[in-house]
N, C-alpha and C positions, 0 to 999 in steps of 0.2 A: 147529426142523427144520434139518439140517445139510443140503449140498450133496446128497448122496449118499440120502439120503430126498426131496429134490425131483426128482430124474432121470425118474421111472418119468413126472411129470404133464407134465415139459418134454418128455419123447419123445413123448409121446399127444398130446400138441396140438400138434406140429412133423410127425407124421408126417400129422394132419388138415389143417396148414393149406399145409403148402408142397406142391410138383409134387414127381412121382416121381421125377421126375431127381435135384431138388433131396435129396430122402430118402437116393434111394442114395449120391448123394455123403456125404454126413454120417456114413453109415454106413461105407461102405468108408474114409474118408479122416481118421477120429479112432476114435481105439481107448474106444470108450464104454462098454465093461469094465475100463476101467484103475482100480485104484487112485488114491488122494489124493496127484498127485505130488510135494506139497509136502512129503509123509511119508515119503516111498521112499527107500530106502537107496540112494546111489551106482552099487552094483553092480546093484540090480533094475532100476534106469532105462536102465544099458548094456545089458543083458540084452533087457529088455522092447521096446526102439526101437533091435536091434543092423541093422546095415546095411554090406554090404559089410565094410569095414576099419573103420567107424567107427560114429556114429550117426545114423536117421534125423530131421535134424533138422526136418525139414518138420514131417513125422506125429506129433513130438516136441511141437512149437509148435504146430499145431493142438488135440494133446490138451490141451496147457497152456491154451492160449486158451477152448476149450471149459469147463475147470473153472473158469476163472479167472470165464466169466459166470455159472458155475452159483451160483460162492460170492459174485459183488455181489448176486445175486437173495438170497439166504438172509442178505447182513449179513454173511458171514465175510472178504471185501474189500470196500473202499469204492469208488465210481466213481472212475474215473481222474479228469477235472475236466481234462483235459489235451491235448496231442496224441496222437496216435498212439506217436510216440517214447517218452511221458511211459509207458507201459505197460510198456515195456523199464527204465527204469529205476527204477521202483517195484516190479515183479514178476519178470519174465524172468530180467535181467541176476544177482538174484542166485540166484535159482535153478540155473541153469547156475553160476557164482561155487562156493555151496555144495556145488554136487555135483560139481566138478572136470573139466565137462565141456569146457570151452575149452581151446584146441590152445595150444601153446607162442608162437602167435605173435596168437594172440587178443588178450592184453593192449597189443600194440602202438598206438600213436596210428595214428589212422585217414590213411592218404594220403589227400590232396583233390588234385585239378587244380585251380589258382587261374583267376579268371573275370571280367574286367569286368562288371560289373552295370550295366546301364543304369540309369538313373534312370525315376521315373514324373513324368512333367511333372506341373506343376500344374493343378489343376481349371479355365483357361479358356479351353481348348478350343485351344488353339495348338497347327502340332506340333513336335516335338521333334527333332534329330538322334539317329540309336542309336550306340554306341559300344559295339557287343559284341564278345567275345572266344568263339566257335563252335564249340566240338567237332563231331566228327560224328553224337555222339548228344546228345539236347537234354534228357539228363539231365545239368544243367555238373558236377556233383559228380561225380566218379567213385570212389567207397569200395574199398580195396582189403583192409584186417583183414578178420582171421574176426570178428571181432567186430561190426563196420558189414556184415558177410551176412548175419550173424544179423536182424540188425535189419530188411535187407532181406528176409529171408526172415519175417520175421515181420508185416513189412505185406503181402505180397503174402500172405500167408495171411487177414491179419484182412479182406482185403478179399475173399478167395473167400466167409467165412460172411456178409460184404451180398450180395454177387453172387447166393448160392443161397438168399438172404430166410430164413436161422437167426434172424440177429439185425442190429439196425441200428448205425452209429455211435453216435448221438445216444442212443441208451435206455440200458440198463442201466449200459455204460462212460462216459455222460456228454463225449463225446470231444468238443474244440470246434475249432470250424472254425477252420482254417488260414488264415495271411495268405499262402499264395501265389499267390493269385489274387483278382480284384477282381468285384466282379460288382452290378449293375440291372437291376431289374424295371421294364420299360417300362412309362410311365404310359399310353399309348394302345394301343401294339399290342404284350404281352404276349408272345404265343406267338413274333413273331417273335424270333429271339434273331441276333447278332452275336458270334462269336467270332474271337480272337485269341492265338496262344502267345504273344505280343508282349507281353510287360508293362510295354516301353516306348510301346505305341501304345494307351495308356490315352487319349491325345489325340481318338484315334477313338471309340472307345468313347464318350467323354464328350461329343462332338458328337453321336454319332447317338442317346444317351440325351434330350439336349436338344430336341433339333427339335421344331421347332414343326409348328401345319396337322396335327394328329393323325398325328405322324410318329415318335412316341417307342418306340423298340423296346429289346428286354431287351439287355443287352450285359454279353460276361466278357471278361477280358484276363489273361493266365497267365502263370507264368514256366517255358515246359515244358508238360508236360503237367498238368493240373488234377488234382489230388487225386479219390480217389473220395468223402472223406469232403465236400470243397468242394460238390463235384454230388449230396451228398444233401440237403445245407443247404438249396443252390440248387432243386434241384427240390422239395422242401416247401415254397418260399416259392411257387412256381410255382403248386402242386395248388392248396395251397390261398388264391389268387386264384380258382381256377375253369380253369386250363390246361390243357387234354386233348390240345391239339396245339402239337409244337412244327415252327417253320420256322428250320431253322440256318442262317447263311451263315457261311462261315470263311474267313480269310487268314492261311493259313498257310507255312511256307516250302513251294516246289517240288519237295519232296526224298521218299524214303521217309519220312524220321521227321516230317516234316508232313503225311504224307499218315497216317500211322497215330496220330499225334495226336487228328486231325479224326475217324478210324476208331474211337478210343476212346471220345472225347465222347459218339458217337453211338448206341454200343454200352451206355454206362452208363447212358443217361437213358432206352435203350427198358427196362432193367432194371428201372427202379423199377416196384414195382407195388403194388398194395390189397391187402390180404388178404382179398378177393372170390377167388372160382374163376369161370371161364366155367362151360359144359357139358362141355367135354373136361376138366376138370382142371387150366385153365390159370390162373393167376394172372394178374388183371386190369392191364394195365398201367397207367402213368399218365396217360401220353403215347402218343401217334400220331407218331413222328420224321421227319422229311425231311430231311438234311442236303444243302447246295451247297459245293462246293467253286471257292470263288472265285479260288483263285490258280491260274491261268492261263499258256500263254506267251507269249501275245499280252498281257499285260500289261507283259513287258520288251522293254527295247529290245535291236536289234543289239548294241549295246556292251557290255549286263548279261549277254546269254545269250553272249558270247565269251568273260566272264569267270567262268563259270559253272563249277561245280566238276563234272569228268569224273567219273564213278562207276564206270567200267567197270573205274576202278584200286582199289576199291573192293576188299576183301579177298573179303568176303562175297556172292557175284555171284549166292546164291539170291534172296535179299533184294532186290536192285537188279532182277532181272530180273521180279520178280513183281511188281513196283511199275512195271515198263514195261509188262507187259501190261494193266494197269489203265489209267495214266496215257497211255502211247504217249512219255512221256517228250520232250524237244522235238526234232520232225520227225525221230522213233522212235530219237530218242540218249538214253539214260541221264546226262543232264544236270541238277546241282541246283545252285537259284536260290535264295536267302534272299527273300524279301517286303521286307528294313530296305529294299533296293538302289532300290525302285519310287518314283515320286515321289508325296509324301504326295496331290497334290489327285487323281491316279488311283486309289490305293489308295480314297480318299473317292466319286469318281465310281461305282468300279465296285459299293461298298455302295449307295448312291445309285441305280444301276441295277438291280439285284437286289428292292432296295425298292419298285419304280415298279413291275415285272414284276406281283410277286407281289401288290401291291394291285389290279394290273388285271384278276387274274386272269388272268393268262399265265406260260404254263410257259418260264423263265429259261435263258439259254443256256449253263448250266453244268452237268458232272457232277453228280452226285449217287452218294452214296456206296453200296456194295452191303452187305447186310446181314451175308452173310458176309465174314471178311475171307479176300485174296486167298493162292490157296496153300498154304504155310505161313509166312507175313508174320508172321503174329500169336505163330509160337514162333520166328522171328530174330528180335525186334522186343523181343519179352518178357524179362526178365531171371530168365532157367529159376534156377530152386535149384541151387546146385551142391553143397548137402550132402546130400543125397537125393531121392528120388522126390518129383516134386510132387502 
């Protein structure tokens, strides 16, 4: 059985088992008529995905991605075994390569912005000074080739078919969890989780992992924003403990892009679900989420928030202003604070506090995150396609 004789059983039991939403996206957003694009002539593929002046690469890489699991199901490609990345360079790259579809400056080496990387302390529990070097977004890498969009363009796809439950990381593509982020499942209290973008403040992490007096809660520490493929790992080790609910706390920076970090985490883990339906059609989640947003401005001092970066010079003033109607921003200024600047034994208390609350059963004196995000936060925040339509 080739790819293309398997189709009609993988549509009938995708259109049974995901939500209608999920259905119509899959449908509208991969062309499920197309041809074996591994077989198509140069000119049919510009043709078939033409797009303004160029091609739609989005709609391009989703068909491609689409086929590409049809054919590990059938044996005609082998699981990737690899990252995410590893899928562009085994399949994508020379696809596009063969069919001439990269721009004259595609081949160019990729620009990086260079980045101090903090170190991760070692496992006993001490903490650490950070030493980082902060762009304004807390993605440090900044890719500027057509060729590093592509690639971006082509995870931020692989991870809408998790997002709308087509398919998972882990099955068919065999994709393995990424080192950019660290993470424990609490030996006592489980559902609680401790997050951190900080992958230098693994220090924390590894205290509140430890605690003693059935005080051991789950703890992640990131460099950035955590992978989706990270938080599907992390959340199957969860389920199956027995997790139905989870309680987040995060310390992340003051800023929009810590505030929409925490926003993501929160968004991803309500996503996982069973391949149960409720009564309306809904796919069973895994988790029950509640996210706190620990960082605070009463957690710095006069001297941190004077030294606090103005936002209002800030290019993008949608973005910063929808992130103050949420936050109120400090004493209603669009002011961002890094978390490195706090001092470690407060960063520690205020975890500490949050924990004491929620075992007492009291409701803790921090935000909590809204399910929608704020605005449109989530398309300035996001890194739109800029080779066509998403």
């Amino acid at each position: 059985m080739n790819w293309q004789e398997k189709l009609p059983e993988v549509l009938t039991r995708l259109q049974s088992d995901v939500e209608e939403a999920d259905w119509k996206w899959l449908t509208s957003q991969v062309a499920l008529d197309c041809p074996d694009l591994d077989k198509m002539e140069p000119d049919e593929v510009r043709r078939r995905f033409a797009f303004k002046t160029g091609i739609n690469n989005s709609r391009l890489t989703r068909t491609f991605i689409w086929q590409a699991w049809l054919k590990i199901m059938v044996k005609e490609y082998e699981p990737v075994m690899g990252n995410i990345r590893s899928f562009w360079y085994q399949h994508l790259e020379n696809f596009y390569r063969s069919h001439g579809l990269f721009t004259p400056t595609a081949l160019e080496p990729p620009t990086e912005e260079p980045y101090i990387q903090s170190a991760i302390p070692p496992d006993d529990g001490s903490p650490r000074s950070e030493d980082e070097a902060l762009d304004e977004d807390p993605v440090r890498w900044k890719r500027t080739s057509a060729e590093d969009k592509l690639i971006n363009t082509m995870t931020e796809v692989m991870s809408k078919f998790v997002e709308h439950h087509i398919f998972r990381y882990q099955d068919e593509f065999s994709f393995q969890i990424p080192m950019d982020s660290r993470c424990l499942v609490g030996r006592d209290r489980r559902k609680m989780l401790f997050f951190t973008e900080k992958e230098g403040m693994w220090w924390l992490c590894n205290q509140l992992h430890k605690a003693r007096n059935k005080r051991s809660i789950s703890v992640m520490a990131s460099r950035g924003e955590p992978s989706y493929l990270t938080l599907e790992y992390f959340a199957d080790q969860l389920a199956a403990l027995g997790v139905s609910e989870l309680l987040i706390a995060t310390l992340c920076d003051f800023d929009p892009w810590g505030f929409w970090i925490s926003w993501n985490l929160d968004h991803k883990f309500r996503s996982f679900c069973s391949k149960q339906k409720d009564k309306d059609g809904k796919l069973i989640p895994f988790f029950k989420v509640t996210t706190y947003l620990l960082t605070t401005p009463d957690l710095f001092t006069p001297e941190q928030i004077k030294a606090g970066r103005d936002l209002s010079k800030f290019k993008d003033q949608t973005l910063i202003q929808n992130w103050l109607k949420v936050t109120h921003g400090v004493h209603g200024k669009p002011i961002g604070l890094h978390i490195d600047v706090v001092n470690p034994r407060l960063k520690r208390q205020r975890v500490d506090d949050w924990i004491e609350d929620i075992l007492a059963h009291v409701k803790p004196p921090y935000p909590t995150l809204p399910k929608k995000a704020p605005g449109k936060m989530s398309k300035v925040l996001l890194p739109n396609d800029t080779f066509g339509e998403s």
